[in-house]
C-alpha positions as CSV (number, residue, x, y, z in Angstrom):
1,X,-90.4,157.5,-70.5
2,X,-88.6,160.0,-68.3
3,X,-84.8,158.8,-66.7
4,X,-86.0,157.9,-63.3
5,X,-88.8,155.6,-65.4
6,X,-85.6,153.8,-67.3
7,X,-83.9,153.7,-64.2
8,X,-86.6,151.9,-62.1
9,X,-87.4,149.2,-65.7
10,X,-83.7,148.7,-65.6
11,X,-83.1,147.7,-62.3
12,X,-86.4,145.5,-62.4
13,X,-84.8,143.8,-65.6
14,X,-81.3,142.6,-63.5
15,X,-83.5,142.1,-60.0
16,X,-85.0,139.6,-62.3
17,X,-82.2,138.3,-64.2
18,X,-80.2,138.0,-60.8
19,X,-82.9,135.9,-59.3
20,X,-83.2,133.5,-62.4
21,X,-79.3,133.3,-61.8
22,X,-80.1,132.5,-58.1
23,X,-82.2,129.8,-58.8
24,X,-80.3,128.0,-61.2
25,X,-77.1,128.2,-59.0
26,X,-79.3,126.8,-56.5
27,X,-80.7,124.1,-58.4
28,X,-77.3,123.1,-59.6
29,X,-75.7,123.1,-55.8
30,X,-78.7,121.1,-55.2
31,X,-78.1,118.6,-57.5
32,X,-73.8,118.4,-56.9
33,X,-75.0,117.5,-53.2
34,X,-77.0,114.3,-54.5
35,X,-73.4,112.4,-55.1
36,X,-71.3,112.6,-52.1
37,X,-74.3,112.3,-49.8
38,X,-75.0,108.5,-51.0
39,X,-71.4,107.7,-51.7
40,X,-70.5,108.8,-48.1
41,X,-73.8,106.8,-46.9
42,X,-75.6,110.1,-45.5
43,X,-79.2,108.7,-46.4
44,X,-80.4,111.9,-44.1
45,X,-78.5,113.9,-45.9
46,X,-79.8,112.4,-49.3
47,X,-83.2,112.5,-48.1
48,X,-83.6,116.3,-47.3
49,X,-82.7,117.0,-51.0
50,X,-86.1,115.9,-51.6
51,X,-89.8,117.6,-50.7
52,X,-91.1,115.6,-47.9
53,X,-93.6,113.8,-50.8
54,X,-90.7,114.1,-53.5
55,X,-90.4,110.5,-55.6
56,X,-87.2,109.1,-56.9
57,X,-87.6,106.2,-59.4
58,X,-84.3,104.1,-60.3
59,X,-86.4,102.7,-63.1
60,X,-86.8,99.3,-63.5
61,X,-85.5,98.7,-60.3
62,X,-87.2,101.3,-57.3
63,X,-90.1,103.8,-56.7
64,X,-89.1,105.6,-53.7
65,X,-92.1,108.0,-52.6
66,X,-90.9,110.3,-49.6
67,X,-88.1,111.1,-47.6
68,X,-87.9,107.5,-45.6
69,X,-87.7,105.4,-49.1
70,X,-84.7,107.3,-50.0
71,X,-82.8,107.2,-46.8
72,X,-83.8,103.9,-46.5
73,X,-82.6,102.9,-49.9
74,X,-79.0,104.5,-48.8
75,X,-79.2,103.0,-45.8
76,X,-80.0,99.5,-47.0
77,X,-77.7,96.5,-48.4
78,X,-77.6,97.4,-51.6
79,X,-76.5,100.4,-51.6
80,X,-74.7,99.7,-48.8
81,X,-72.7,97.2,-50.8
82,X,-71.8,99.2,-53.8
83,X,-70.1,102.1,-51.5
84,X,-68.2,99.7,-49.3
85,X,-66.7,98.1,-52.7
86,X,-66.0,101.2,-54.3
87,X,-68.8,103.5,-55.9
88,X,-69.0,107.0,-57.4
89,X,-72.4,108.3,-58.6
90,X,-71.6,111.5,-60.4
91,X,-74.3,113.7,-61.8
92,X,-73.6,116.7,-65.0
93,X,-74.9,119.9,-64.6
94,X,-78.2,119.5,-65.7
95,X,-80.3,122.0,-68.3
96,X,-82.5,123.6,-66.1
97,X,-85.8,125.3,-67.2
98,X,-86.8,127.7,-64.2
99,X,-90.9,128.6,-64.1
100,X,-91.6,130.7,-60.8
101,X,-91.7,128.5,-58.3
102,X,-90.9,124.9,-59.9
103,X,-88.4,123.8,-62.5
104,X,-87.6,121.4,-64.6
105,X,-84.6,119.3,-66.1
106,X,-82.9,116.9,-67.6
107,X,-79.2,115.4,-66.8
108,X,-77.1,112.3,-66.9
109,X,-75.9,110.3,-63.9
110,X,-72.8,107.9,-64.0
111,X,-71.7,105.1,-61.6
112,X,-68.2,104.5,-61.4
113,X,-67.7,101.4,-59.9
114,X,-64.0,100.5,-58.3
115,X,-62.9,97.1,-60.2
116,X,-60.5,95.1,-57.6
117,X,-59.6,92.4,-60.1
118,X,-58.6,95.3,-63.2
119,X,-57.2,97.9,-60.4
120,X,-59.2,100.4,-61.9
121,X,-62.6,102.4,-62.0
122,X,-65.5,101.1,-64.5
123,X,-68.3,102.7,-65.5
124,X,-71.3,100.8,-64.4
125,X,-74.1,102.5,-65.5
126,X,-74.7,106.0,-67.9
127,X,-78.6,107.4,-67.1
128,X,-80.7,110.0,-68.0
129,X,-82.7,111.7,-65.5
130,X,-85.8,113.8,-65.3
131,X,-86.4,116.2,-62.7
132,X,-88.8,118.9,-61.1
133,X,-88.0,120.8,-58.6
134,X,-89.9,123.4,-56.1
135,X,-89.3,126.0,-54.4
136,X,-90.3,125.6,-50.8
137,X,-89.7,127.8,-47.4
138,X,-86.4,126.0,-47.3
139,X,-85.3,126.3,-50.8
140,X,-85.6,124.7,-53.4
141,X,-85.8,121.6,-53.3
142,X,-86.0,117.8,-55.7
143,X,-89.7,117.1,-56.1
144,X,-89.4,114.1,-58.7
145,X,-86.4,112.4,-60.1
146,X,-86.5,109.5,-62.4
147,X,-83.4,107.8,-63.7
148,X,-83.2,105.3,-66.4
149,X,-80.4,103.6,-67.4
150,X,-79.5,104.2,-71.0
151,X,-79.7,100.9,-72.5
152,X,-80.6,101.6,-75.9
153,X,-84.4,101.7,-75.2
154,X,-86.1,104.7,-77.2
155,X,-88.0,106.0,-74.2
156,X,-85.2,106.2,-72.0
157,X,-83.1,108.7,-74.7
158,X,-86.4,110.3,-75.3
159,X,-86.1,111.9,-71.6
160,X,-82.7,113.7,-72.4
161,X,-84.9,115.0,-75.7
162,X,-85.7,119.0,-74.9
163,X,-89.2,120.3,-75.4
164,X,-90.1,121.2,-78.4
165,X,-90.9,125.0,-77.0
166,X,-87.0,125.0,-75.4
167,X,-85.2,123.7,-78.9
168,X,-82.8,126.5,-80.4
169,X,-84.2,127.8,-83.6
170,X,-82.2,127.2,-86.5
């Protein structure tokens, strides 16, 4: 292989690598934004972090299918009700698994609730979450979330589980 051949398979090696970088970065901005859009009550906001088909399911709960089921769902009384009485939803980083154009993940999601009578923060609910995302001509972009509280049910923890083909080897 001559110089100019090394050259030319080196900087294809760290194009790639830098657009794997890219992506995750993006995915991860992606998912920070998913917070302080439904805490502030910006169910537009919320919404475009989706596909225009992208599903959200708050399992048992709701199956949102679409844009207008999650801005509705952030718009509605519920939700309404836990932000005017004091409501975080924070999100981890989430391990990200990047294919082309689609990705997968997994994460967990808290809701910090504000607790008038104690004077404090609580923490109302710890979830796991499932998600795939896809690139799209406006970046990428949530295609399916599901969140499940963890409440001790076995299929619930099983989502935070890796795949067996993404498991460190010993």
């Amino acid at each position: 292989m001559s110089e100019i051949d090394e050259l030319r398979a080196t900087v294809e090696t760290l194009a790639a690598k830098v657009r794997a970088l890219e992506d995750q970065v993006e995915i991860m901005q992606l998912v920070a934004q998913y917070g302080p859009a439904v805490d502030s009550g910006s169910g537009d906001a919320a919404a475009a972090l989706w596909t225009e088909d992208g599903a959200f399911d708050a399992v048992p709960h709701l199956e949102m299918r679409g844009r207008d089921d999650i801005a509705g769902m952030v718009h509605g009384p519920g939700h309404q009700s836990l932000i005017l009485n004091g409501c975080g939803h924070v999100l981890t980083v989430p391990h990200i698994v990047v294919d082309g154009d689609e990705a997968t993940g997994r994460s967990y999601a808290l809701n910090i609730r504000w607790d008038a009578d104690a004077d404090r923060f609580r923490v109302a609910r710890v979830s796991a979450n499932t998600w795939r995302w896809k690139r799209t001509s406006h970046g990428w972009r949530i295609a399916e979330r599901i969140n499940a509280n963890l409440d001790g049910t076995a299929e619930h923890r099983a989502m935070l589980a890796p795949p067996a083909d993404d498991r460190p080897t010993p």
